[in-house]
Wavefront OBJ file of the C-alpha trace (Angstrom):
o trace
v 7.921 -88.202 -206.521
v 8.196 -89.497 -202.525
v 6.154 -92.063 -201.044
v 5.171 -91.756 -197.221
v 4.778 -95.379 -197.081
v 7.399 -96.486 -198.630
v 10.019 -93.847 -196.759
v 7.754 -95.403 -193.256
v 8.147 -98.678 -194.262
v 12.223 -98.262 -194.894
v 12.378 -96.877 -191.433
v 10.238 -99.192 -189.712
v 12.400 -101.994 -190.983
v 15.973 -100.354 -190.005
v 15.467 -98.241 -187.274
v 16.646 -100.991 -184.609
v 19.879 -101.412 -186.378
v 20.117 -97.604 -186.700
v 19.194 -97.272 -183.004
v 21.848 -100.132 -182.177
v 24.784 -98.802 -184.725
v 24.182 -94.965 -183.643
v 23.939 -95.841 -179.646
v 27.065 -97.552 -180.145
v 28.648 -94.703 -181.840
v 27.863 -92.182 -179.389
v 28.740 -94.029 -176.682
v 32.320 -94.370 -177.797
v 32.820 -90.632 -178.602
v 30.835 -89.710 -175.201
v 33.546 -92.026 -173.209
v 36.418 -90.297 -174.729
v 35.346 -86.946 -174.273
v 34.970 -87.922 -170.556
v 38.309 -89.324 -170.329
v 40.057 -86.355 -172.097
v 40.480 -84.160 -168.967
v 42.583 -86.586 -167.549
v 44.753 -87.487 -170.511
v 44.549 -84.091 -171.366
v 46.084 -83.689 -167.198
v 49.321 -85.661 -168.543
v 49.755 -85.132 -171.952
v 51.353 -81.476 -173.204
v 49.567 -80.049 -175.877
v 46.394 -82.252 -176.155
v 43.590 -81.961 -178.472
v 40.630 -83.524 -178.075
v 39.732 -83.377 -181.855
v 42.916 -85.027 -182.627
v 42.275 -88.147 -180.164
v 39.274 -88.556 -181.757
v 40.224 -88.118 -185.085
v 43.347 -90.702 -184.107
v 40.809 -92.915 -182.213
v 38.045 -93.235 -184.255
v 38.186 -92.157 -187.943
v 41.766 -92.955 -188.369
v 43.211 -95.854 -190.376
v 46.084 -95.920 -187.467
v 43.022 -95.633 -184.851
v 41.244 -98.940 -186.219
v 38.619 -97.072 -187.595
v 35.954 -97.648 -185.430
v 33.719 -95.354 -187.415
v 33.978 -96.538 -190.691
v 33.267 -100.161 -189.391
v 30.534 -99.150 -187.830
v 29.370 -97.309 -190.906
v 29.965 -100.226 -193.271
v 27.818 -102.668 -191.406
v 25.131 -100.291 -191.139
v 25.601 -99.561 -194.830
v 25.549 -103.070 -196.280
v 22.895 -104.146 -193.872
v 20.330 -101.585 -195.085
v 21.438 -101.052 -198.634
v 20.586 -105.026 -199.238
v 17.404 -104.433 -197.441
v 15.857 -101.975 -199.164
v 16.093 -102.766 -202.580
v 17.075 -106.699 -203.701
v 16.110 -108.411 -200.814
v 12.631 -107.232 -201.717
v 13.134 -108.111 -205.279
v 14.740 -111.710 -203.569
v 11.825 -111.998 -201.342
v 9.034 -110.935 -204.164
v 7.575 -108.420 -201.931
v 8.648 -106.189 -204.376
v 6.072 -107.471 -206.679
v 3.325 -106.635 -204.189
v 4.718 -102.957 -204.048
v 4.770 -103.030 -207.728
v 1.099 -103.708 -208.409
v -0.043 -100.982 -206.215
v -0.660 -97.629 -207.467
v 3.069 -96.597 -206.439
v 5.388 -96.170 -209.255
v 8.725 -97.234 -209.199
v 10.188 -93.390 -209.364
v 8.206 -93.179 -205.915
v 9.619 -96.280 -204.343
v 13.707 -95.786 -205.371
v 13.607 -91.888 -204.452
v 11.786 -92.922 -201.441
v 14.387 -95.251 -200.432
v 17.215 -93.310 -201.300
v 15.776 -90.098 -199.383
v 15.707 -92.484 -196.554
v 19.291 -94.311 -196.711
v 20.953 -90.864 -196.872
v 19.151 -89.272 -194.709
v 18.880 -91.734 -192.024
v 23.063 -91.667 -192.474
v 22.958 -87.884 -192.387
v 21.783 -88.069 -188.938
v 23.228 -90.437 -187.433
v 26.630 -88.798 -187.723
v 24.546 -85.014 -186.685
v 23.821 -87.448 -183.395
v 27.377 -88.395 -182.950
v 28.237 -84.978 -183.368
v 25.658 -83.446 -181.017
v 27.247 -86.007 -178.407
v 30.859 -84.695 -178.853
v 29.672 -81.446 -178.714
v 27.497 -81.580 -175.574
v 29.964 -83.769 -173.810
v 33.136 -81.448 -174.207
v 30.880 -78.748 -173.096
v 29.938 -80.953 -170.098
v 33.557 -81.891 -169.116
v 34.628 -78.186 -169.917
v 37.979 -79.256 -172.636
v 38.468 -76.944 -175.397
v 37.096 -78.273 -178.873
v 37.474 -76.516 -182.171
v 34.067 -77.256 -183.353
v 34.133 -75.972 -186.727
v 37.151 -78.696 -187.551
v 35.116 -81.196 -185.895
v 31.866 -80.767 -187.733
v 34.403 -80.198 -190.831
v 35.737 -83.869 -190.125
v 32.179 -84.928 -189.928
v 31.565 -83.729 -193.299
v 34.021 -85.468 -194.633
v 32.935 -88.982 -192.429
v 29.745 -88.381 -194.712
v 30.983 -88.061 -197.809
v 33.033 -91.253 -197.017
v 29.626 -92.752 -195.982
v 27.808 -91.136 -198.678
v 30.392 -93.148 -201.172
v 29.828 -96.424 -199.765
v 26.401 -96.978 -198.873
v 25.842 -95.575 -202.932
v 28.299 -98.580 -203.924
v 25.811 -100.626 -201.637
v 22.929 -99.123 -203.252
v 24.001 -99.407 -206.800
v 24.537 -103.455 -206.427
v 21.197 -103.732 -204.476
v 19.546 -102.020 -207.663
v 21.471 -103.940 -209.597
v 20.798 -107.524 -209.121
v 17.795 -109.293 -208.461
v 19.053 -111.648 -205.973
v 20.611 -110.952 -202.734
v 23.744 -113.125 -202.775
v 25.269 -111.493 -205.559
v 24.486 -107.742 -204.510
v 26.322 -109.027 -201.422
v 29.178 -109.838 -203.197
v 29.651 -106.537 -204.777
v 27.632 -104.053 -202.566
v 29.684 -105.620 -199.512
v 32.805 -107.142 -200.833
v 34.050 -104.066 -202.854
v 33.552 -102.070 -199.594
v 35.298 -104.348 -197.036
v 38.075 -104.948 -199.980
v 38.652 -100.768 -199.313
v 38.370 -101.631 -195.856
v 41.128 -104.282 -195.434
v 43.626 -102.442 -198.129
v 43.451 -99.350 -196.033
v 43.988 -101.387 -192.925
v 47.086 -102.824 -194.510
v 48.785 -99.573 -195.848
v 49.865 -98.753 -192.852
v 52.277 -101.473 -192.598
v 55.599 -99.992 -194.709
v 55.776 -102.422 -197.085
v 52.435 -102.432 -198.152
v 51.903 -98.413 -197.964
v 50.961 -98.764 -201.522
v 47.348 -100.297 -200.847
v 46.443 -97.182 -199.918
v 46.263 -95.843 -203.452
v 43.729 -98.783 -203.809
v 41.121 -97.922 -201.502
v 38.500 -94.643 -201.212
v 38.975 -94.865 -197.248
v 42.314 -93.135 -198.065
v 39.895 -90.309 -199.333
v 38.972 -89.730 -195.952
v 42.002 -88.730 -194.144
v 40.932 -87.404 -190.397
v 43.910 -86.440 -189.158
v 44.937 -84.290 -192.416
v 41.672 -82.459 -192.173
v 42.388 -82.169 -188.108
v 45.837 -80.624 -188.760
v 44.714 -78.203 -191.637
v 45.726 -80.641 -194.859
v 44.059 -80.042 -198.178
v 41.136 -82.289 -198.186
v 38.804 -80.281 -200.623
v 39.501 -82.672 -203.625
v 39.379 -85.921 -201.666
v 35.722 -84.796 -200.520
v 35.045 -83.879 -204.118
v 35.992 -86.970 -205.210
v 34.055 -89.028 -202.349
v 30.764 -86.909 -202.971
v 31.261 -88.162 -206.835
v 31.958 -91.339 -206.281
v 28.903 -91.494 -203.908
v 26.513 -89.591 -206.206
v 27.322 -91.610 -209.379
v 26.782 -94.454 -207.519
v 23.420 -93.418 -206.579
v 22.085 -92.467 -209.772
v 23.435 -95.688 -211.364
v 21.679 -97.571 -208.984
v 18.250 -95.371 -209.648
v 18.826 -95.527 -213.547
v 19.049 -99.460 -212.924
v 16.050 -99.967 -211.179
v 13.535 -97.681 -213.401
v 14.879 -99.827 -216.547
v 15.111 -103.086 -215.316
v 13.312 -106.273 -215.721
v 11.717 -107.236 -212.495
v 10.104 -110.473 -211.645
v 6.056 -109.813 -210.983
l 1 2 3 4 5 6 7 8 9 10 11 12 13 14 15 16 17 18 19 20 21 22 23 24 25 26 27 28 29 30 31 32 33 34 35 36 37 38 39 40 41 42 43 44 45 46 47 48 49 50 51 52 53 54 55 56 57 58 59 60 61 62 63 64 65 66 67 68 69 70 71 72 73 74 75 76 77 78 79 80 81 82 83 84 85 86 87 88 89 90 91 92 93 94 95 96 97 98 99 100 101 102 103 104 105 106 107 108 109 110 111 112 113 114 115 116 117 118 119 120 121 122 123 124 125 126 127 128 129 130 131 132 133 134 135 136 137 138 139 140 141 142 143 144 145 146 147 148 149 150 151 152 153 154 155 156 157 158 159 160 161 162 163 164 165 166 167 168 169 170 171 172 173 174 175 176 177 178 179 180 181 182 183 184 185 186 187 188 189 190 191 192 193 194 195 196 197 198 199 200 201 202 203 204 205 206 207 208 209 210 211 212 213 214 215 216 217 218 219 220 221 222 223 224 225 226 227 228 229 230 231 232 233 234 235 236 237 238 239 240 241 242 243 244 245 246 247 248
C-alpha cells in the first residue's frame, strides 16, 4: 500500500521548508518561555500556558501558529500532488511499476505525519524550556492545546490536499487549496473587531479556540468537527486521484 520512494521523495523535496517553518516555530515558543520568569516577576497570577495560548494560537494573539501552519500547508499540499500532475512528472511516476494507491497513501502518510511532528517538536521545546527556566506548566493542557492545533492543521492541509488531487493544474488548486484557507484566515482575524464578531461563524479557525481549551471550555465537539472536516477532506482528495483522468 506505501511506497518508500515515493514517502523519500516527498520528504526530500519539503524538508527545507519543514526545517525553516518548524525552526521558526520553536524559536518563538523557546523565547517566551525564557521571558516568562520575568513577566511572570510582575504580573499576579501568570500562566505560562495562557501567554502562549494568547500569544501564539490565539485569534487576539495574531496567530502566529496558524500562519505558520498555513504556509507550510499550502506550500506542500500543491507540491505533492498537482504540481507533479502540472509539471508531468507525474506521468513518469505513473509508468513505473508503482500504482497510484501507493503514491496518494504515500503522500498523505507523509503530509500528516511530517505535520504531526512538527507540532511534537514545538511541544518538546515548550516543555524542555519551562523545565529549563523552572515556571510551572500544566503540561497535560498544553499537549491538550496541541491536539487541538492539529486537528486545526489536520483540517486545512486536507482542504489543501483535496484541491491538489483535484485539479490538474496548479493555478487553480491554488485558488481553492489556498484561498479557502486564508479566506478562514482573514474572517477570523476580523471577528474580533465588534462589529464584525459575526465572521467568526464563517471560519473553522474559530474551531480552534486556545484560550477556551486553556481555561477548561468545552472544546470536544469543535475537535470533532475539525478531525471531520480534515478527514473528509482527505479521503475526497484520495477518491479523486484513484478515479481521475490524468495526462500520460
Amino acid at each position: 500500500m506505501l511506497s518508500k520512494h515515493i514517502f523519500k521523495q516527498s520528504t526530500k523535496s519539503s524538508w527545507k521548508l519543514w526545517m525553516i517553518i518548524t525552526g521558526m516555530f520553536a524559536f518563538f515558543v523557546t523565547i517566551m518561555v525564557f521571558m516568562a520568569p520575568g513577566i511572570a516577576d510582575r504580573v499576579d497570577d501568570f500562566s505560562l500556558l495562557q501567554m502562549l495560548a494568547e500569544g501564539v494560537f490565539s485569534i487576539q494573539g495574531g496567530m502566529f501558529g496558524m500562519m505558520l501552519i498555513l504556509i507550510y500547508a499550502i506550500t506542500v499540499g500543491n507540491k505533492l500532488v498537482v504540481k507533479q500532475i502540472d509539471q508531468g512528472t507525474m506521468s513518469f511516476i505513473l509508468n513505473t511499476p508503482t500504482t497510484r494507491k501507493q503514491i496518494i497513501f504515500s503522500k498523505t502518510l507523509f503530509y500528516i505525519s511530517s505535520i504531526l511532528l512538527m507540532i511534537i517538536v514545538v511541544g518538546l521545546f515548550v516543555t524542555v524550556s519551562s523545565v529549563l527556566v523552572d515556571i510551572e506548566l500544566n503540561l497535560a493542557r498544553l499537549w491538550l492545546v496541541l491536539l487541538g492545533f492539529f486537528l486545526y492543521a489536520l483540517a486545512v492541509s486536507g482542504i489543501c490536499f483535496a484541491a491538489s488531487c483535484w485539479f490538474n493544474k496548479a493555478g487553480y488548486s491554488i485558488m481553492l487549496g489556498a484561498g479557502l484557507p486564508i479566506i478562514f484566515f482573514l474572517f477570523s482575524s476580523l471577528s474580533i473587531m465588534e462589529d464584525l464578531n459575526w465572521m467568526r461563524f464563517l471560519s473553522i479557525n474559530t474551531l480552534f479556540d486556545a484560550i477556551g481549551v486553556v481555561n477548561g471550555a468545552t472544546f470536544i465537539p469543535q475537535f470533532i468537527a475539525l478531525f471531520a472536516i480534515g478527514v473528509a477532506c482527505y479521503i475526497v482528495g484520495i477518491i479523486k486521484f484513484l478515479k481521475k483522468d490524468l495526462p500520460l
